[in-house]
N, CA and C of each residue as an Amber inpcrd file, in Angstrom:
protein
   588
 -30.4860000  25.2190000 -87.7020000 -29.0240000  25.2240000 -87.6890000
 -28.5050000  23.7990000 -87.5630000 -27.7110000  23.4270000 -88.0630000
 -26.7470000  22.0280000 -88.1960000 -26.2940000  21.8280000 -87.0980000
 -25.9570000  20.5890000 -86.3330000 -25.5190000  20.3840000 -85.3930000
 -24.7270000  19.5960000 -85.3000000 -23.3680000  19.8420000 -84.9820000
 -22.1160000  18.7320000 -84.5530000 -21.8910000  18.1460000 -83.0720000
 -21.4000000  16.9860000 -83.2920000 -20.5970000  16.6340000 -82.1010000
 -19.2710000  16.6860000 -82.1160000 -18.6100000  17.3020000 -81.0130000
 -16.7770000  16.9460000 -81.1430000 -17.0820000  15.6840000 -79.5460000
 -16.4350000  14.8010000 -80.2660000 -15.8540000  13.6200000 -79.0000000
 -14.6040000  13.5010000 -79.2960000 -14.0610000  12.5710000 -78.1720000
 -11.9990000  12.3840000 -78.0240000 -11.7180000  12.6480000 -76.6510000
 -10.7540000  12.4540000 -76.7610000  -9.7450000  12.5360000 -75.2770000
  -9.2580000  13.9050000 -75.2770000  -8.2510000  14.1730000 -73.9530000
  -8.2340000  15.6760000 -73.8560000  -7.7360000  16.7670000 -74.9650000
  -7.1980000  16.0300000 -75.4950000  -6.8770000  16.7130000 -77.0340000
  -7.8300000  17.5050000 -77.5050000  -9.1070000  16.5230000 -77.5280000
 -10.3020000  17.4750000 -77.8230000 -11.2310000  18.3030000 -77.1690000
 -10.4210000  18.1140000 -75.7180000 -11.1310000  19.0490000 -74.7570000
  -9.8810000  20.5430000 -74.9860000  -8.9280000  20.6030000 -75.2470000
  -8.2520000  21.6020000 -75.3710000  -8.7580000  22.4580000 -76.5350000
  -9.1980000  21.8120000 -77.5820000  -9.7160000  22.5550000 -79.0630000
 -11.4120000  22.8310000 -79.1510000 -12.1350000  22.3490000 -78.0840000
 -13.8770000  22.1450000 -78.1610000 -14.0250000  23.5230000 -78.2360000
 -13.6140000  24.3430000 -77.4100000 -14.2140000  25.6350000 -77.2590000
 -14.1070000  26.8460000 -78.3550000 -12.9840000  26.5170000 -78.5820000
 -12.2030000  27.3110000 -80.2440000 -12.9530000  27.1540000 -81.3110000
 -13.3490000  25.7160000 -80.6620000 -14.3870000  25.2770000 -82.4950000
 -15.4530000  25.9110000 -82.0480000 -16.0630000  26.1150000 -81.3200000
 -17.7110000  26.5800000 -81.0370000 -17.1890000  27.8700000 -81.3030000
 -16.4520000  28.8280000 -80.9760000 -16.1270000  30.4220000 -81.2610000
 -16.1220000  30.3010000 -82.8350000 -15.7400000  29.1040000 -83.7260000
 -15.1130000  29.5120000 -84.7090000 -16.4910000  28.8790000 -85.4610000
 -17.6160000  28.5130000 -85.3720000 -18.2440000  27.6700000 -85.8320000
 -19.8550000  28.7500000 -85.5940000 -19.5550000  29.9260000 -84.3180000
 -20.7630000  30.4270000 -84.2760000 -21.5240000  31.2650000 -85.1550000
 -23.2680000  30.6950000 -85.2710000 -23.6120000  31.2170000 -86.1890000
 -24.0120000  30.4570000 -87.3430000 -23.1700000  29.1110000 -87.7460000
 -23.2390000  28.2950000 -88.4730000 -23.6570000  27.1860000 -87.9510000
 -22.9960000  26.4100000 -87.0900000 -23.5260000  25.3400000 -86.1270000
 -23.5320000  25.5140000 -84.9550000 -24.8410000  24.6690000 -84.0010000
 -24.6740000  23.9690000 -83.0590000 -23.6550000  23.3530000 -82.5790000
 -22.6470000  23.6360000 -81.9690000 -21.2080000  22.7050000 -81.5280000
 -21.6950000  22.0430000 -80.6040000 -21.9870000  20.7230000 -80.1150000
 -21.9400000  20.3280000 -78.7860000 -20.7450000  19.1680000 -78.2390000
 -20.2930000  19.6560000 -77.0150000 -19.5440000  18.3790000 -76.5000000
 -19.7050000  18.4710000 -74.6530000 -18.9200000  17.5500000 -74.4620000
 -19.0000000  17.7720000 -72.8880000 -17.6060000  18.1930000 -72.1770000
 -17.3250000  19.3950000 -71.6720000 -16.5750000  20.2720000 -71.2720000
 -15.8460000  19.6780000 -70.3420000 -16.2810000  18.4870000 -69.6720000
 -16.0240000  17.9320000 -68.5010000 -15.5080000  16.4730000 -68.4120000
 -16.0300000  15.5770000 -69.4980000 -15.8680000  14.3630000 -69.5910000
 -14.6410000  13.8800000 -70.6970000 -13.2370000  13.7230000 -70.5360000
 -12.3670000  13.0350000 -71.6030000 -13.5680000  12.0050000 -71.9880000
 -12.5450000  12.0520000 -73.4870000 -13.8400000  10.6350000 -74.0620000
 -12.5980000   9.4610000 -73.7110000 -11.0300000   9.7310000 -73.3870000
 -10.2760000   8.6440000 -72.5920000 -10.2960000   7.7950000 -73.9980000
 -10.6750000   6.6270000 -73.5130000 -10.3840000   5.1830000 -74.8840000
 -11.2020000   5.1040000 -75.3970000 -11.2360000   4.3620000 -76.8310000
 -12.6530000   3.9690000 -77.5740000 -13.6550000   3.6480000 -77.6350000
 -13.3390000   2.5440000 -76.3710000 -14.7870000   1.8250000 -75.9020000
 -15.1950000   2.7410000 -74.8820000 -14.6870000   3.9730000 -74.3520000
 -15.2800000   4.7610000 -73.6590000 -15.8970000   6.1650000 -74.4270000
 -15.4620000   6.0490000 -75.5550000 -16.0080000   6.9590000 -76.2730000
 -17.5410000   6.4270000 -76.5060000 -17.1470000   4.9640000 -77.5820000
 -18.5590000   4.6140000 -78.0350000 -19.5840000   4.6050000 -76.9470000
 -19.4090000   4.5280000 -75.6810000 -20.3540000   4.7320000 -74.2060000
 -21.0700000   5.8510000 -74.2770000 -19.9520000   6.7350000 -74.5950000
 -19.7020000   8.8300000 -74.4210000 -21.0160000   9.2540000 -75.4610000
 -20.4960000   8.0050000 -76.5570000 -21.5260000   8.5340000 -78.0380000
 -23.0740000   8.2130000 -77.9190000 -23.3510000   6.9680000 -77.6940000
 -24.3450000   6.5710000 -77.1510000 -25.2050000   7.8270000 -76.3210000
 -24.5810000   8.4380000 -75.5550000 -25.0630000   9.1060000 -74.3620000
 -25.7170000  10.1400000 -75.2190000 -24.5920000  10.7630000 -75.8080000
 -25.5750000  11.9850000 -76.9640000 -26.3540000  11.3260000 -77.2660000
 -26.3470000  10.5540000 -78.1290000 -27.3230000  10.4470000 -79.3420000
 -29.0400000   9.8360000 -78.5590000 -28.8700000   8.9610000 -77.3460000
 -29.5490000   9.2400000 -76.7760000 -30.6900000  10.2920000 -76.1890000
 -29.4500000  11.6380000 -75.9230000 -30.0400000  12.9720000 -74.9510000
 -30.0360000  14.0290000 -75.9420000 -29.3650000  13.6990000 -77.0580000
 -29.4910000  14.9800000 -77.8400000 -30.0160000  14.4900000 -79.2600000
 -30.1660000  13.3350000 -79.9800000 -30.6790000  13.2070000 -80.8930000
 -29.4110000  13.1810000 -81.8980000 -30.0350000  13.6980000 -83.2720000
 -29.4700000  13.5640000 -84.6990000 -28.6300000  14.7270000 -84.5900000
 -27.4310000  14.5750000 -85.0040000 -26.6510000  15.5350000 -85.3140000
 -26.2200000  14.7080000 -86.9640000 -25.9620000  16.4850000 -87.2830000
 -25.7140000  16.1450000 -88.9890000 -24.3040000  15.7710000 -89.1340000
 -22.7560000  16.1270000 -88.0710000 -21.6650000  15.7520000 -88.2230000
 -21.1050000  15.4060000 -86.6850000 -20.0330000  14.3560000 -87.0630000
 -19.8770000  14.0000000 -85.4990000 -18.1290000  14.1500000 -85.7600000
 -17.0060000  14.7730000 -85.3220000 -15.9410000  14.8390000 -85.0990000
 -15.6210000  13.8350000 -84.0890000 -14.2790000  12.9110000 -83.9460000
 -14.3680000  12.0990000 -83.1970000 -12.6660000  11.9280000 -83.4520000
 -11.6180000  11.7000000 -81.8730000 -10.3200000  11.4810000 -82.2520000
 -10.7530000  10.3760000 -81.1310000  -9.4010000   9.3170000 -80.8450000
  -9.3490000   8.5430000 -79.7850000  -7.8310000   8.4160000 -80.4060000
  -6.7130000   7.7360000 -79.3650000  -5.4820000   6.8800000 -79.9230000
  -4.6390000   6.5810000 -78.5720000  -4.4330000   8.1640000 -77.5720000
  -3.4420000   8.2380000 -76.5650000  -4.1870000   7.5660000 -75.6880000
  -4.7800000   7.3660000 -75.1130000  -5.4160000   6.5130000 -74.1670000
  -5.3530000   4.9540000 -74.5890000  -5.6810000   4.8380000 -75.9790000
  -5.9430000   3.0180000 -76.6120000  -4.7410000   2.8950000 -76.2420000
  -3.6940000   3.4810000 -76.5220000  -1.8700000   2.9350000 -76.6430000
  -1.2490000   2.6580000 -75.5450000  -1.9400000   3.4090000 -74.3110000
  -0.8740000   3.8740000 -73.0530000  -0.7430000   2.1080000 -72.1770000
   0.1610000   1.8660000 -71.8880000   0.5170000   0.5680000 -71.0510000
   0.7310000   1.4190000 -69.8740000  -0.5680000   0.9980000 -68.7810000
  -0.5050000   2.0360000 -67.6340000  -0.1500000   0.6950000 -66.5400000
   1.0650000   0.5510000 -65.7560000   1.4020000  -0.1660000 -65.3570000
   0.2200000  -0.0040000 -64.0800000   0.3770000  -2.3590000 -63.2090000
   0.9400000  -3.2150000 -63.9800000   0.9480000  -3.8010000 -65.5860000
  -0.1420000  -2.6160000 -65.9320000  -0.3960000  -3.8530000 -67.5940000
   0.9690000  -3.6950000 -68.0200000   0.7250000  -4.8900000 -68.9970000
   1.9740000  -4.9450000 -69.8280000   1.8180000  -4.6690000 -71.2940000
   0.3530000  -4.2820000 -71.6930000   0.2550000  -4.3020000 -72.7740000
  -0.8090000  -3.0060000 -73.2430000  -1.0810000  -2.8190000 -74.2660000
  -2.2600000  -1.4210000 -74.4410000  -3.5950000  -1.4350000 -73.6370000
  -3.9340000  -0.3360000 -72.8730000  -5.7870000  -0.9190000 -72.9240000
  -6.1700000  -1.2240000 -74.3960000  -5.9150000  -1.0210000 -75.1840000
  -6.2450000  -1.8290000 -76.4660000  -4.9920000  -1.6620000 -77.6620000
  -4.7000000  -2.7810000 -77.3310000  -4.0030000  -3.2310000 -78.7200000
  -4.7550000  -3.0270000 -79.9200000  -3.6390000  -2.6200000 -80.8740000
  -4.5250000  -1.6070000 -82.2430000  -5.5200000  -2.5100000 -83.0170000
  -5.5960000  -3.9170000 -83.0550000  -6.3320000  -4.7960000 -83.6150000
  -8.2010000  -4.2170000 -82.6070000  -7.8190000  -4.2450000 -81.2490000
  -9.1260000  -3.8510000 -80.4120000  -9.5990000  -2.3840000 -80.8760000
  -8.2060000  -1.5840000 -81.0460000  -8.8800000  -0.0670000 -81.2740000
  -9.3570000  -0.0010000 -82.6950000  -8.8520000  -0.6170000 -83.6200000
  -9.8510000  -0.4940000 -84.6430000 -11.2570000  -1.0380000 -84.8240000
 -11.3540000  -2.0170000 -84.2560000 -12.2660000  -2.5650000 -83.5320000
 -13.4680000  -1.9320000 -83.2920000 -13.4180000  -0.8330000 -82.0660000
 -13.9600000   0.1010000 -81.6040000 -14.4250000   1.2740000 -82.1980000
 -12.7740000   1.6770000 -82.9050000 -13.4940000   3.1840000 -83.8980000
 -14.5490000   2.1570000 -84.8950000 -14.5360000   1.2740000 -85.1510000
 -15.3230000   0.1960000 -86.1790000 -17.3690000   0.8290000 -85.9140000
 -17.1360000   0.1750000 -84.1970000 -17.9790000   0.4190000 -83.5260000
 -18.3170000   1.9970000 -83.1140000 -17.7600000   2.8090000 -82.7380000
 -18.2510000   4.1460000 -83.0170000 -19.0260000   4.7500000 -84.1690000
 -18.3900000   4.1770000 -85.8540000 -18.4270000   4.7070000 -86.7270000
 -19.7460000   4.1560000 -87.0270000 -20.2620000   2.9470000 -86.4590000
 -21.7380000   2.1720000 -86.9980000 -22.4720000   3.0830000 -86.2290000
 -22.2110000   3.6680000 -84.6800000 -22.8500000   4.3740000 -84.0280000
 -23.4640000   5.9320000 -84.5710000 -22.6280000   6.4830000 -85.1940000
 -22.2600000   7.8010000 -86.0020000 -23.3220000   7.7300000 -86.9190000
 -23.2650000   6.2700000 -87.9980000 -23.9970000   6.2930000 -89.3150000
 -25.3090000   5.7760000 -88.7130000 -26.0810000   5.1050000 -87.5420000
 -26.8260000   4.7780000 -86.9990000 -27.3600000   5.9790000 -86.6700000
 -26.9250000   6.9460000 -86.4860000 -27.5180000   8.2140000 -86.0000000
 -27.8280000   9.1780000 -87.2910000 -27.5930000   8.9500000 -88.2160000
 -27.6100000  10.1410000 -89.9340000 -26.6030000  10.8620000 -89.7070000
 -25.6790000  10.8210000 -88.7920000 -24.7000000  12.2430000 -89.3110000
 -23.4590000  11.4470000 -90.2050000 -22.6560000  12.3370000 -90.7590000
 -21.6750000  12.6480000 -91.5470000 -20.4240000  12.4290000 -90.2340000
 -19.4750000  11.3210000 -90.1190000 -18.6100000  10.9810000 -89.7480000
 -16.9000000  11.7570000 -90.2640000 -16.3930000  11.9250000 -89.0840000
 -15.0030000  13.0060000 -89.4380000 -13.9060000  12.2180000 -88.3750000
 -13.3520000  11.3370000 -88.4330000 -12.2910000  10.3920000 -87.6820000
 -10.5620000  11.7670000 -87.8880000 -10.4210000  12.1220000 -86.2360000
  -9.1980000  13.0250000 -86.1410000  -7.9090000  12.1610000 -85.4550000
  -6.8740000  11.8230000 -86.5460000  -5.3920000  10.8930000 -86.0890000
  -5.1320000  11.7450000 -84.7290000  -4.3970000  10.6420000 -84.3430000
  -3.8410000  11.3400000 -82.8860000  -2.1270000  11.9690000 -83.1300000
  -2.1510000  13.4940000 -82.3660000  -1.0380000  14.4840000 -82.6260000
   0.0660000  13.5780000 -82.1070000   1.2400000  14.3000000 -82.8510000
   2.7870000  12.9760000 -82.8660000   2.9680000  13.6180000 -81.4300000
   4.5060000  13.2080000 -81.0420000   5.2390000  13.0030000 -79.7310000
   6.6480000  13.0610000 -80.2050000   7.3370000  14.3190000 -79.2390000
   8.3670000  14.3570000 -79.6620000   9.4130000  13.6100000 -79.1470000
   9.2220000  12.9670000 -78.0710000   9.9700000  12.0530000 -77.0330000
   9.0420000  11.0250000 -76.4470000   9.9520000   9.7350000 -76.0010000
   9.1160000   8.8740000 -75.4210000   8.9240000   9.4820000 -74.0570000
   7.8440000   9.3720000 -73.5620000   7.4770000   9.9270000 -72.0880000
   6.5190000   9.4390000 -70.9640000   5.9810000  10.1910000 -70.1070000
   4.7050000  10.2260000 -69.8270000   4.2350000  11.6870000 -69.1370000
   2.9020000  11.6660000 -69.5120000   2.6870000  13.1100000 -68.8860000
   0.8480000  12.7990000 -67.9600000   1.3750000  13.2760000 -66.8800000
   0.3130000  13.2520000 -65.6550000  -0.9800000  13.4660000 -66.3590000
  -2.2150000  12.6880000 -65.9050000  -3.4790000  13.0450000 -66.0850000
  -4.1380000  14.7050000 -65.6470000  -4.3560000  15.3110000 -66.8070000
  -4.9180000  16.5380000 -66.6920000  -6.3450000  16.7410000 -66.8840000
  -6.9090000  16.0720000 -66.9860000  -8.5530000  16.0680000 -67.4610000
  -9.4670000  15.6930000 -66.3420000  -8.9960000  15.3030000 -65.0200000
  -9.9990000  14.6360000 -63.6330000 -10.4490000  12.9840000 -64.0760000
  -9.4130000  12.6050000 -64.6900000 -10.2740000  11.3200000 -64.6820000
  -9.6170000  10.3470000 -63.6800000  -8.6610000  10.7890000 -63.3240000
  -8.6420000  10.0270000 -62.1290000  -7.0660000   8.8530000 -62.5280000
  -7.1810000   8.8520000 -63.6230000  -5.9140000   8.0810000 -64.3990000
  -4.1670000   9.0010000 -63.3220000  -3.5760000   8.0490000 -63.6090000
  -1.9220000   8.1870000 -62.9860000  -1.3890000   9.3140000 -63.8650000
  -1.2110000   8.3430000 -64.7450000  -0.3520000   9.3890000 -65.8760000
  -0.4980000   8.3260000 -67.2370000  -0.5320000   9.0320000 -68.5640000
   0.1200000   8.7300000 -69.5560000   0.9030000   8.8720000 -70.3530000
   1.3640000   7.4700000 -70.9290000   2.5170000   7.1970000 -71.3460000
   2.4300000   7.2310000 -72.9730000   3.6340000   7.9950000 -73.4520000
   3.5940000   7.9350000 -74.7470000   4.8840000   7.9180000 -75.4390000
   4.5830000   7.4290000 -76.9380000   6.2660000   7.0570000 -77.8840000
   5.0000000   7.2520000 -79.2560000   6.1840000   7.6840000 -80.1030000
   5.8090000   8.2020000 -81.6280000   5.5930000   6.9100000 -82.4440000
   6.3180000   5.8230000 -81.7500000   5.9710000   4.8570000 -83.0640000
   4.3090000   4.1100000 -82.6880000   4.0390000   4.5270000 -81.5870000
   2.8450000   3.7230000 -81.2730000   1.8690000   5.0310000 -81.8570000
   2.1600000   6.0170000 -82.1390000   1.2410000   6.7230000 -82.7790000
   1.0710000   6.4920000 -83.8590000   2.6110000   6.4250000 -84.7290000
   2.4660000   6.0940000 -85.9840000   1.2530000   4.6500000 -86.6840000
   1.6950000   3.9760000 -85.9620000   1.3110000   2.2490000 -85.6750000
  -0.3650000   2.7050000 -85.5060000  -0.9050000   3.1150000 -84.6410000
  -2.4430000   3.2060000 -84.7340000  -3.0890000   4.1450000 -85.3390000
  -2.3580000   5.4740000 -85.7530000  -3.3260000   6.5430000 -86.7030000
  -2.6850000   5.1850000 -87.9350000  -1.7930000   4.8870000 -88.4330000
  -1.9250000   4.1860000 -90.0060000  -2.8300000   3.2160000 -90.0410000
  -3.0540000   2.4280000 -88.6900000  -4.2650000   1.2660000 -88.7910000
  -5.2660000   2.1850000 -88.7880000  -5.6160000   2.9380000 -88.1030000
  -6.7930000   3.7600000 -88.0750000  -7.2590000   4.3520000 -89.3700000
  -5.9500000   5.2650000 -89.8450000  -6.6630000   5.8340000 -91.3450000
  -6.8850000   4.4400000 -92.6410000  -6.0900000   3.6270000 -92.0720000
  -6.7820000   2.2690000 -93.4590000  -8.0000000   2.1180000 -93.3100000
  -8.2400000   1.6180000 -91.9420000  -9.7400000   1.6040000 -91.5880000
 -10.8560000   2.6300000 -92.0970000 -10.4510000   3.6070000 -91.9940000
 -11.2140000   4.5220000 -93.0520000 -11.4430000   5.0300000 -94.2080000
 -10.3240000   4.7630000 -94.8290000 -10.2830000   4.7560000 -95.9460000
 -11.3750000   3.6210000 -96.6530000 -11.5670000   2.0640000 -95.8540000
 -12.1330000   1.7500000 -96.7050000 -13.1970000   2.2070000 -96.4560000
 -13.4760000   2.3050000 -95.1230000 -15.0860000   3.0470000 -94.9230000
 -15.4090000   4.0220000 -95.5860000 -14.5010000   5.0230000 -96.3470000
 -14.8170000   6.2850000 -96.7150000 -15.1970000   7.1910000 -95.8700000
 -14.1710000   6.9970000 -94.5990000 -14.6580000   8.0380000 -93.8040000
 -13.4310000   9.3420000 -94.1610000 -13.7450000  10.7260000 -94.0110000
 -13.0630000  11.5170000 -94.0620000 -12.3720000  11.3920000 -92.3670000
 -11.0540000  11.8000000 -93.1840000  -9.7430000  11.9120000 -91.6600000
  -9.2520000  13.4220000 -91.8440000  -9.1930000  13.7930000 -90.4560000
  -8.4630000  15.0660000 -90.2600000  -7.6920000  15.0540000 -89.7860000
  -6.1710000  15.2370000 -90.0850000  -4.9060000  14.4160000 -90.4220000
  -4.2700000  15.9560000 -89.5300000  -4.3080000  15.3210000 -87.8720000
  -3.9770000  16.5670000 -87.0980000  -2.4280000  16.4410000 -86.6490000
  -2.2350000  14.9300000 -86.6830000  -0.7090000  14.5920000 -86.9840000
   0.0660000  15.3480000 -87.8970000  -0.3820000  15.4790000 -89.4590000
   0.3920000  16.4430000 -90.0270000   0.5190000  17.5110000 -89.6690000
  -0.9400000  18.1340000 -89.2880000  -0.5470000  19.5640000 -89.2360000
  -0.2250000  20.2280000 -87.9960000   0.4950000  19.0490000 -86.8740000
   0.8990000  19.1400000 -85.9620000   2.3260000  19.8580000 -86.5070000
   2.6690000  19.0520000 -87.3340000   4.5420000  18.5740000 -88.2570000
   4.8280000  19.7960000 -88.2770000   3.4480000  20.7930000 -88.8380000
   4.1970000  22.8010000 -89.1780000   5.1990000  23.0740000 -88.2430000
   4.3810000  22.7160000 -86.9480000   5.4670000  23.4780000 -86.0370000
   6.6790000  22.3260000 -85.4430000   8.0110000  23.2090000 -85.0400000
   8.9010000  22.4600000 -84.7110000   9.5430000  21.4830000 -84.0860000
   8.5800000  22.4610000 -82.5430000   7.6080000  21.5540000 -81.4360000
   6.3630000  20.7340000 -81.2200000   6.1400000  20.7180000 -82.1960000
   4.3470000  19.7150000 -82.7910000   3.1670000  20.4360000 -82.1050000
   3.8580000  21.6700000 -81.4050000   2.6260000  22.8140000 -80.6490000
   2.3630000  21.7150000 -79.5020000   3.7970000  21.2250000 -79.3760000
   3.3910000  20.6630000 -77.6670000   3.7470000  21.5470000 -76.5790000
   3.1720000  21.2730000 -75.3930000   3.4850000  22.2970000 -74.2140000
   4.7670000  21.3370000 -73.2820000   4.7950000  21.5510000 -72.3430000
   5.8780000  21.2370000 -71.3080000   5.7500000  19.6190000 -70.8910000
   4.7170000  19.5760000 -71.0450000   4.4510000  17.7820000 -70.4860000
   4.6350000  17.3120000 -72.1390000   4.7750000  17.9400000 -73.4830000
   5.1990000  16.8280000 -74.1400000   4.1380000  15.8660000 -75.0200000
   2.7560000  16.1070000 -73.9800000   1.9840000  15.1780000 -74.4630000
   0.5480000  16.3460000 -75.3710000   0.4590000  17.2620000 -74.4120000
  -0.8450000  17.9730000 -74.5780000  -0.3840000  19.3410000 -75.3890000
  -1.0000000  20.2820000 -75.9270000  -0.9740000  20.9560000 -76.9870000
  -0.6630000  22.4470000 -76.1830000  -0.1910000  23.6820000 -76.5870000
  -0.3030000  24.4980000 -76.1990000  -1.0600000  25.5110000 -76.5790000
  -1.4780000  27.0170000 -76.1540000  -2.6970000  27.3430000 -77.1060000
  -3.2530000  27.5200000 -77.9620000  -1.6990000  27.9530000 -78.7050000
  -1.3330000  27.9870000 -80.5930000  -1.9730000  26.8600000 -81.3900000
  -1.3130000  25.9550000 -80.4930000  -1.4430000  24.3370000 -81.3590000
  -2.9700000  23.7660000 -80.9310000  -3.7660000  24.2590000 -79.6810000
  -5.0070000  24.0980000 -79.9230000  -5.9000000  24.8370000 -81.0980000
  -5.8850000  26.4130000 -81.2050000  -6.3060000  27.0850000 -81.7590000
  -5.3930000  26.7440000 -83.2490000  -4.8940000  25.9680000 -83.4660000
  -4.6490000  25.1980000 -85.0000000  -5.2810000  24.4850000 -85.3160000
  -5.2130000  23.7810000 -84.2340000  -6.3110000  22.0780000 -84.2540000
  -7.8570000  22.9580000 -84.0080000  -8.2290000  23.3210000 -83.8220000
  -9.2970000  24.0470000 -84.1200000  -9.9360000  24.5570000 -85.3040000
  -9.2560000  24.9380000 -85.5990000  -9.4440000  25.7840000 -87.6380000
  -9.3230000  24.5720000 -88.1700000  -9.0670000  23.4330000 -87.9820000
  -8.7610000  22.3200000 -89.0100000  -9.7920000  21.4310000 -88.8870000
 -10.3330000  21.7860000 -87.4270000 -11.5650000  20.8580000 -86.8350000
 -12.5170000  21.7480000 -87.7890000 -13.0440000  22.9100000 -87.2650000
 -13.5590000  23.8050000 -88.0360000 -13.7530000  23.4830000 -89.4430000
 -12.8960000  23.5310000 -90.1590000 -12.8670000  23.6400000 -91.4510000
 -13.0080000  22.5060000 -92.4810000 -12.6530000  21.3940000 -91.5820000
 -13.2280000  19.8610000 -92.1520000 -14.8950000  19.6220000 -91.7520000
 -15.2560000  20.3170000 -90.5300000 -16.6150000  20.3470000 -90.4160000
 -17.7090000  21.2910000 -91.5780000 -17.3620000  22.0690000 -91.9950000
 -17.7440000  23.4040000 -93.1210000 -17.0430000  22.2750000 -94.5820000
 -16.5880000  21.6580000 -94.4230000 -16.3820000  21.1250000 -95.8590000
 -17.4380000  19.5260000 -95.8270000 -17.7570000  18.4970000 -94.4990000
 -18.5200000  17.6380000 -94.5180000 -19.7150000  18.2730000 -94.6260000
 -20.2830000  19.2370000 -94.1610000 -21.5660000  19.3710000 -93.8700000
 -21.6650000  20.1000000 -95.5480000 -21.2770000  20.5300000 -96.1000000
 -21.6580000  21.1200000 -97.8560000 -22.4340000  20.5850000 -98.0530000
């Protein structure tokens, strides 16, 4: 049986489980139930760790953005400014093709207001902070970046857009179950179209 990885921040801890229901039978889903992958350079750490303990997987799903963007005071500026976060997904993606699997880069879901919404995942973070143009600003650096790589993007920003509310919940930032179990079928279904 084929085996994926889903990595990302809690975004992708809200959709991990949906994809393994929706994936059983066909693949191996693995992720860690417990660990946000948080920022990039904490992902590429996160990735390492699999590929280490679990070996070759044939596809690796991977989002990062709300964490790179957030100015968590005192900073005054991103944990990574988008020049660093491309940077990083740069470095993930050598990690990915270093391993044989088939690479799947997921934009980060829009924001309907500038805000911030409390850390929900145990990592110990305050809260994060978010605004739509800094989304805009790093999924467009992000998907150039892949494009030239030829990496396939699963463009969860758009299909956030269906709904009115972007299938956000009350904090604004995180998804509700609809809008996970969307982002799921899309995770799903870009995974069943890389692995062909």
């Amino acid at each position: 049986m084929k085996k994926v990885l889903l990595l990302g921040d809690s975004i992708r801890m809200g959709y991990d489980d949906y994809v393994k229901e929706l994936l059983a039978g066909e693949f191996e889903v693995v992720y860690d139930p417990e660990d946000n992958g948080r920022f990039a350079a904490y992902t590429l750490w996160q990735a390492n760790q699999f590929f280490k303990h679990h070996g070759h997987f044939d596809v690796v799903h991977w989002n990062n953005g709300y964490w790179d963007m957030n100015i968590e005071a005192p900073m005054v500026e991103a944990i990574h400014p988008v020049e660093e976060y491309v940077y990083f997904l740069g470095r993930i993606l050598a990690e990915i093709r270093r391993n044989g699997a088939i690479p799947i880069f997921a934009t980060t879901t829009p924001i309907l207001a500038k805000g911030q919404a409390a850390d929900v995942a145990g990592t110990g973070a305050d809260s994060i902070n978010y605004d739509n143009e800094w989304v805009v600003n790093y999924n467009a650096a992000a998907k150039a970046f892949m494009a030239r790589e030829g990496v396939a993007v699963n463009d969860l920003y758009e299909i956030c857009l269906e709904d009115p509310h972007f299938y956000k919940c009350p904090d604004q930032l995180h998804l509700t179950g609809e809008g996970y179990r969307r982002m799921a079928e899309a995770v799903a279904e870009a995974v069943r179209k890389a692995a062909r």
